[in-house]
MARDO-601301 format. One record per residue (C-alpha): residue number from 1; residue in one letter; chain; x, y, z. Coordinates in nm, 4 decimals. Each point is the difference from the previous one (the first is absolute). Example, Ala and Ser with C-alpha at 12.3 -4.5 7.8 and 13.67 -1.06 7.14 Angstrom:
MARDO-601301
+-----+------+------+----------+----------+----------+
: pos : code : unit :        x :        y :        z :
+-----+------+------+----------+----------+----------+
:   1 :    A :    A :   1.2300 :  -0.4500 :   0.7800 :
:   2 :    S :    A :   0.1370 :   0.3440 :  -0.0660 :
+-----+------+------+----------+----------+----------+
//
This chain:
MARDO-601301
+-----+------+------+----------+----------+----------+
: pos : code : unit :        x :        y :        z :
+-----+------+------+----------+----------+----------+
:   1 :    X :    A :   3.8492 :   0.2939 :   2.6185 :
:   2 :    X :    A :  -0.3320 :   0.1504 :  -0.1786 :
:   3 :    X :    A :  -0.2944 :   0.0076 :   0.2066 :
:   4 :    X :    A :  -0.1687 :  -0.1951 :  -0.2304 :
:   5 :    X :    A :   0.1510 :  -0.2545 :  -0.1785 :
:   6 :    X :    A :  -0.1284 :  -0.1120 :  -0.3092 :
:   7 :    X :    A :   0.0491 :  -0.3994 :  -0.0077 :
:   8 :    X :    A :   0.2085 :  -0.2154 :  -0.2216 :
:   9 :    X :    A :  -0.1678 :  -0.0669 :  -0.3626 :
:  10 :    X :    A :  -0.2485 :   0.2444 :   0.0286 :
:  11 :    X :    A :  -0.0038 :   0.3495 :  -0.1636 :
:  12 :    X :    A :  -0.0050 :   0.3291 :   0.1908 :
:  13 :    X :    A :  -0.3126 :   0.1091 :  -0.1855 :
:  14 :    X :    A :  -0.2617 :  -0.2299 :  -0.0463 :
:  15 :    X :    A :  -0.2535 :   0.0279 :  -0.3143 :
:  16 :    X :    A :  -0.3527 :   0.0308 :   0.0658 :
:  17 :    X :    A :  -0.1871 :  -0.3129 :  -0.0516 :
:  18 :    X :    A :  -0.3130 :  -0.0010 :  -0.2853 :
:  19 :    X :    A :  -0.3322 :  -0.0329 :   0.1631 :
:  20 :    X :    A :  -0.1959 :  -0.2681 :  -0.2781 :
:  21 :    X :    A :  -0.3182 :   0.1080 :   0.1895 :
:  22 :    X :    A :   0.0497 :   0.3306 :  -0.1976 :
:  23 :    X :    A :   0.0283 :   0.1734 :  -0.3245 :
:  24 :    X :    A :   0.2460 :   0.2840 :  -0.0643 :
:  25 :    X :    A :  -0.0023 :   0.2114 :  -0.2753 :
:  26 :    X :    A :   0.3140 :   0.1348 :   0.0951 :
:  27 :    X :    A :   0.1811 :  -0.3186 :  -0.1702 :
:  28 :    X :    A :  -0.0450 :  -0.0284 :  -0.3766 :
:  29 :    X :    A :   0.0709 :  -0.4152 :   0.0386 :
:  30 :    X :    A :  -0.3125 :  -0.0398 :   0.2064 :
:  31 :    X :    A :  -0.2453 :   0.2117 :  -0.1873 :
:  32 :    X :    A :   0.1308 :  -0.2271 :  -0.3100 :
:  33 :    X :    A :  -0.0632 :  -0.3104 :   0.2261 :
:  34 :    X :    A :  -0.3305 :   0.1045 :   0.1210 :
:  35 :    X :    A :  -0.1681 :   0.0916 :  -0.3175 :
:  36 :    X :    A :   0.1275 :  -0.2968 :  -0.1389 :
:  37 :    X :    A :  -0.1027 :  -0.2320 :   0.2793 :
:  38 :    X :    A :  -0.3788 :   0.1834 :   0.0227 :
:  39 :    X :    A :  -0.0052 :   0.0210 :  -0.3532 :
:  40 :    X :    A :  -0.0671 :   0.3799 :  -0.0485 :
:  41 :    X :    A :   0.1265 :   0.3361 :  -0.0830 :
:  42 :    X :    A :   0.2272 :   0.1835 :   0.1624 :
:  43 :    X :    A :  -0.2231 :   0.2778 :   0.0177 :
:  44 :    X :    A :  -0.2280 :  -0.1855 :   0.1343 :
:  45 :    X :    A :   0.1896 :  -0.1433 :   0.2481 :
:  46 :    X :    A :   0.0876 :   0.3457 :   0.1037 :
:  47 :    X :    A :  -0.3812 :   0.0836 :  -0.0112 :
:  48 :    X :    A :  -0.0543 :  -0.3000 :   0.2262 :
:  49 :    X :    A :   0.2953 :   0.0992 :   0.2452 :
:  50 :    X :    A :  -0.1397 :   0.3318 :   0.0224 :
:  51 :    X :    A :  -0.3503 :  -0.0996 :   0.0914 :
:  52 :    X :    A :  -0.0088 :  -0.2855 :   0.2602 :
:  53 :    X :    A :   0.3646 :   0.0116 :   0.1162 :
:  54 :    X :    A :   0.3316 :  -0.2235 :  -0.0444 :
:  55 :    X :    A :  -0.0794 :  -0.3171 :   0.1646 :
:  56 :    X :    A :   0.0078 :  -0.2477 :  -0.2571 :
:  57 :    X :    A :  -0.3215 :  -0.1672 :   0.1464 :
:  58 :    X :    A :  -0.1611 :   0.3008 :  -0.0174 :
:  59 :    X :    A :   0.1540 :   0.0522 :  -0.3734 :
:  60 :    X :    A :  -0.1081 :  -0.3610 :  -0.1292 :
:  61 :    X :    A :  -0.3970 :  -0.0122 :   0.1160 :
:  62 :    X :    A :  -0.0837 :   0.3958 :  -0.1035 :
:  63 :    X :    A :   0.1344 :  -0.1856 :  -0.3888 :
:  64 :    X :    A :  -0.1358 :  -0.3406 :   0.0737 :
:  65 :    X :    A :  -0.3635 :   0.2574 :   0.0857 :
:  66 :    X :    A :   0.0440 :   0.1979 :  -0.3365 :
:  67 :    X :    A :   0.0338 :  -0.3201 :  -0.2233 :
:  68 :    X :    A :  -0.2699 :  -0.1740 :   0.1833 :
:  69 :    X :    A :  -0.2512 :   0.3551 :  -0.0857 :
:  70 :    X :    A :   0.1490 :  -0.0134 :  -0.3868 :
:  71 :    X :    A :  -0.0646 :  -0.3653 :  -0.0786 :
:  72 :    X :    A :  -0.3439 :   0.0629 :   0.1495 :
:  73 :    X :    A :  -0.0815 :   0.2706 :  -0.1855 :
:  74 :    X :    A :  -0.2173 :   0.2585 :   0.0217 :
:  75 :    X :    A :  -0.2925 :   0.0234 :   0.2600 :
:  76 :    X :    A :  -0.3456 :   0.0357 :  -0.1652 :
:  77 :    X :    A :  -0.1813 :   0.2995 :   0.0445 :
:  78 :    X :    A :  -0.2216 :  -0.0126 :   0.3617 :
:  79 :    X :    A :  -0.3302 :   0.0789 :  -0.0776 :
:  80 :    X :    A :  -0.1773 :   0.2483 :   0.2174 :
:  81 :    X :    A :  -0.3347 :   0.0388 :   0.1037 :
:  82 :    X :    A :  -0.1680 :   0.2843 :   0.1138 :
:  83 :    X :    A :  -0.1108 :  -0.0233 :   0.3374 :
:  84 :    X :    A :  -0.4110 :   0.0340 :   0.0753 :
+-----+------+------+----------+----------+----------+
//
């Protein structure tokens, strides 16, 4: 009898389960799910990825921070004045 037995109804080899709390880049389904659900490139998903990481949290506010800066525009000019 094997050592270890692998039980009725299950199989011998057991697939690794998807983590939602991350974004791979590995799998061409979620990079079309991701830019579709965030509503951007997939370069600049990638970008994104690349810069703060693969946690979808972390993903979702650095995009939810660059819309908020483009729909306020630009910041005017600070004026500066010499010091006495």
């Amino acid at each position: 009898m094997p050592e270890n037995p692998v039980p009725r109804g299950r199989k011998a080899t057991r697939s690794r389960q998807q983590d939602r709390r991350r974004i791979n880049l590995s799998e061409r389904h979620e990079v079309r799910y991701w830019t579709e659900a965030l509503g951007i490139s997939e370069e600049c998903l990638r970008d994104t990825v690349a810069q703060f990481g693969n946690r979808v949290k972390d993903v979702r506010e650095a995009i939810e921070h660059l819309r908020a800066a483009v729909k306020a525009g630009p910041r005017p000019a600070r004026r500066v004045t010499p010091s006495r």
